[in-house]
N, C-alpha and C positions, 0 to 999 in steps of 0.2 A: 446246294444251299442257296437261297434266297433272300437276300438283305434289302431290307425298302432304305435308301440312305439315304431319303431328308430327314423322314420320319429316325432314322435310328444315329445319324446325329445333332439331331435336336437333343433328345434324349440325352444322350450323352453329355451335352452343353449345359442339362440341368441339374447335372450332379453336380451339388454345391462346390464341392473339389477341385472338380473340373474345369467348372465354370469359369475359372478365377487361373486357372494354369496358364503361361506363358513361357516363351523362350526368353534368352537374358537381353534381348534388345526387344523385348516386349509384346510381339507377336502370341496372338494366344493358338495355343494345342490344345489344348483338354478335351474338347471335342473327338480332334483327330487318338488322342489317345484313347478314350475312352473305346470307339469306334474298332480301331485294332483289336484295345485289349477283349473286346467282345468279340468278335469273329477268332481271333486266337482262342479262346475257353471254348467256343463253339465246336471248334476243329478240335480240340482237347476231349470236348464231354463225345463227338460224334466222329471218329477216323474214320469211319468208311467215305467221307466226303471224299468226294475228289474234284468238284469244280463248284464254282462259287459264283454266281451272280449281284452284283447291286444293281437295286433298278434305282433310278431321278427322275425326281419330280420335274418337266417342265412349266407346267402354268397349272391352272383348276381344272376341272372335268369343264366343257362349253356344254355337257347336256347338263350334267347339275345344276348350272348358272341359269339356265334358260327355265329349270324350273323351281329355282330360290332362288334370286338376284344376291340375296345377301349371305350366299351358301362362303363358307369360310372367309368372311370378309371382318376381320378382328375390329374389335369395338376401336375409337379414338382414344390414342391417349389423353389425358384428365387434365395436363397441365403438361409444360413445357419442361420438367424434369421427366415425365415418364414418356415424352416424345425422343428426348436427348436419351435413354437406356436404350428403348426400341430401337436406333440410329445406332447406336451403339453393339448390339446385341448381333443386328443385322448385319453389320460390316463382320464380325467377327465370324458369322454362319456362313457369309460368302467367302471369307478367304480358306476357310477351311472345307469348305466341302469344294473348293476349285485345289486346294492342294490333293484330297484324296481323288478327286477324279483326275489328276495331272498322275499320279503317285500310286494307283492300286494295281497297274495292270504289272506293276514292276513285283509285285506279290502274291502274280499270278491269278488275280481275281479279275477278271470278266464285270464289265458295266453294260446297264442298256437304258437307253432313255428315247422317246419320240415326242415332238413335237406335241404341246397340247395334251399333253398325258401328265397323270400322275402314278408315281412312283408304287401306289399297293396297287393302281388296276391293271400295271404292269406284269406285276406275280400275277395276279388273278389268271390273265393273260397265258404268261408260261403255265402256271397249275395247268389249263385247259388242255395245250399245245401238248404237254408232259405228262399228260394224264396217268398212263401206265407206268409211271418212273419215278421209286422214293425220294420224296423229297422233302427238303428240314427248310423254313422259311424263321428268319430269327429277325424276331421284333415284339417290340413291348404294347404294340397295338393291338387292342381287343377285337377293333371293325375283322382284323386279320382271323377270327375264331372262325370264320365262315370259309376260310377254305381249308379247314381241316375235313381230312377222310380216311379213306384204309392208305392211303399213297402218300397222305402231306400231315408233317407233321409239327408244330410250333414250338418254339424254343425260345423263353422269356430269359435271357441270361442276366438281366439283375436280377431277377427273382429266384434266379436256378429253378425252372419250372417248363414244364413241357405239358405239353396239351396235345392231347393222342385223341383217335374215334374212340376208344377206351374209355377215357375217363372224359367225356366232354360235356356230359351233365353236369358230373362233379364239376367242373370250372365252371363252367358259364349260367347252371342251373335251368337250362335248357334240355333236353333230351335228345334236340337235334337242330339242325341248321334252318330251317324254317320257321320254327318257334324262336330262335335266338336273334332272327332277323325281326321279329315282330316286335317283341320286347326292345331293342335298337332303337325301332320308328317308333314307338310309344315314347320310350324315354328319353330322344332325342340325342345329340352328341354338342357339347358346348366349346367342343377345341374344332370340331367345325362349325360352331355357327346354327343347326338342326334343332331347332327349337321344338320340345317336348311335348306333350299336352297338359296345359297348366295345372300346376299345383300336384301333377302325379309324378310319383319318386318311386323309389326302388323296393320300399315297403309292398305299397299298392300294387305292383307287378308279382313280387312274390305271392302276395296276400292270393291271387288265381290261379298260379304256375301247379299247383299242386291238380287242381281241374284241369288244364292243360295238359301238365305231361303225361294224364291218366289215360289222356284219349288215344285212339286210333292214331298213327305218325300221318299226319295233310300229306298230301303230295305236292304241295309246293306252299309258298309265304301267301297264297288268297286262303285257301285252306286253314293255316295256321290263324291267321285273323278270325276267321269264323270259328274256331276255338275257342278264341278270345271273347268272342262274342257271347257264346255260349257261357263262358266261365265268368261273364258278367252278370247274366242272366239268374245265376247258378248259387250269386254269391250271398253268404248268410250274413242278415245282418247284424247290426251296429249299437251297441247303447246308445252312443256318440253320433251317430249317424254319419262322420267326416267322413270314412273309410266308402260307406254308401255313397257320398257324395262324389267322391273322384273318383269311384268304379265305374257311378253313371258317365262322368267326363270320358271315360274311356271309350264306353258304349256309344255313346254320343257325337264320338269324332273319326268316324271311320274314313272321310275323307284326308283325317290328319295323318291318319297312320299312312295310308296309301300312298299319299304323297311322300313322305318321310322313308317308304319302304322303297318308293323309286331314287332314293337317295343314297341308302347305306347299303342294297342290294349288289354290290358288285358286277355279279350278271347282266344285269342292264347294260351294262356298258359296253357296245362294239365295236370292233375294230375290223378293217378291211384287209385285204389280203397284201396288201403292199406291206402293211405295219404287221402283221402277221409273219412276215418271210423277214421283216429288218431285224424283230427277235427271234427270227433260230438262226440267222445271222449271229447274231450276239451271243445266244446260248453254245453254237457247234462251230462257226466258220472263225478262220484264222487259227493260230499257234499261239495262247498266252500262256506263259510257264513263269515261276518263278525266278525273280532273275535274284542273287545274292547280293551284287556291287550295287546294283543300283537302291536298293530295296533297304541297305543297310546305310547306305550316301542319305537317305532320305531320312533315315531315324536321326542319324547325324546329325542332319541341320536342324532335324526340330528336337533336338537335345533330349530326345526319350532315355534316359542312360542306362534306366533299369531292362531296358528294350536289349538295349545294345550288348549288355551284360549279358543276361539269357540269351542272347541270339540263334545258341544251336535250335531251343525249339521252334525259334521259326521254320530252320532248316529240315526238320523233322514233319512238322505241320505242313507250311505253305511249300514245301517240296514237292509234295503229292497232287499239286493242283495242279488243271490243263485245261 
């Protein structure tokens, strides 16, 4: 199992519930709980697990920056109340993803993080290294559809939803991984920052998909584009002519996409064989096991009680890990 843990407890920190949970001297959990109670269901819906990865984020991609400056770079806050939340919001994400990374290996769960890396191009990473070895990658991140295959499989646990090589038309409305990278770079991503091609939304992208998924599967995301091309070329028109007008924008911005594709493409991203060997370090080397005293010490001080109460399945669940 593979957990991206900035991205999966962010998440968590946004469930209005959560968001707002603290211990009785004020300290907020809700994060860390939510985080638990998500890999606990995980382990629940998937026993065959037996070892568990988180990857962290340390900083942005440096090749993404170098070709969008303002690649994940969150707008200014508006006034001096939404600067004081954001202060606010961010002390709370650092003490708590500094308590799960002081705190997981006691549960048996294995972390990896390298310098200058981010947390999904880490899985991408293992996915490569692990090629031949099932594997369940649990996060609520879409960018993540793209390393699904016959070996990796995604696991949305608020949504109770799994995304299999099966069904991954069905979710994504793609047919495959290189059309659903295209549609990506078209439609841009606004929690990173990946500005879209204006005025085209997710209508517009359907409104061709259907020309698209009909072709030939591209052998890779150039491929797919010139699909795209075509199913612009292809497309009937309009009373209205709007729809005409943003299919042209599509046709019309092929430098947007390409760029955009060198963005959300994962693969792009390389790593050397130092940073290569640090994570199957992380994946095989050492003995972490679940440990009971310490693991149960830790629910304690952050006052989980329902935690505590149920405890045997933890001992059930996070027993099995190594």
């Amino acid at each position: 199992m593979l957990v991206d843990g900035h991205y999966f407890l962010h998440s968590s920190m946004r469930v209005p519930q959560l968001g707002v949970m603290c211990t009785l001297d004020g300290r907020p959990t809700g994060g860390i709980f939510g985080f638990l109670s998500s890999i606990k269901k995980s382990l629940d819906v998937y026993p065959s697990i037996r070892r568990v990865v988180v990857s962290w984020d340390t900083d942005r991609s440096l090749r993404r920056l170098k070709i969008l400056p303002s690649y994940k770079n969150n707008r200014e806050p508006n006034n001096d109340e939404e600067r004081e939340e954001r202060e606010k919001y961010n002390k709370r994400f650092e003490y708590q993803s500094k308590c799960l990374k002081d705190n997981l290996f006691s549960f048996g769960i294995r972390q990896a993080a390298l310098p200058v890396r981010e947390g999904d191009d880490i899985i991408a990473l293992m996915c490569r290294l692990y090629n031949e070895i099932p594997k369940l990658i649990v996060t609520e991140d879409k960018d993540i559809f793209q390393l699904v295959d016959e070996n990796t499989i995604m696991y949305r646990p608020f949504r109770e939803e799994e995304v299999n090589f099966e069904n991954f038309d069905e979710i994504t409305g793609a047919v495959d991984i290189p059309r659903f990278l295209v549609t990506k770079a078209i439609l841009g991503d606004t929690s990173d920052n990946i500005p879209n091609i204006p005025k085209v939304g997710k209508k517009t992208v359907e409104s061709l998909m259907g020309y698209v998924n009909r072709c030939e599967p591209p052998v890779d995301s150039i491929g797919a584009i010139n699909l795209f091309m075509e199913a612009c070329e292809h497309a009937p028109k309009t009373k209205s002519g709007k729809m005409q007008a943003k299919i042209k924008s599509i046709y019309d911005s092929e430098d947007h996409i390409l760029r955009n594709l060198d963005l959300v493409d994962m693969s792009f991203e390389k790593f050397n064989e130092d940073e290569e060997n640090a994570i199957r370090y992380y994946v095989e080397g050492g003995q972490v096991t679940f440990n009971r005293d310490k693991s149960l010490r830790f629910l304690t001080d952050v006052e989980f009680k329902s935690m505590i109460k149920y405890f045997s399945i933890f001992d059930n669940l996070f027993g099995q890990l190594r």
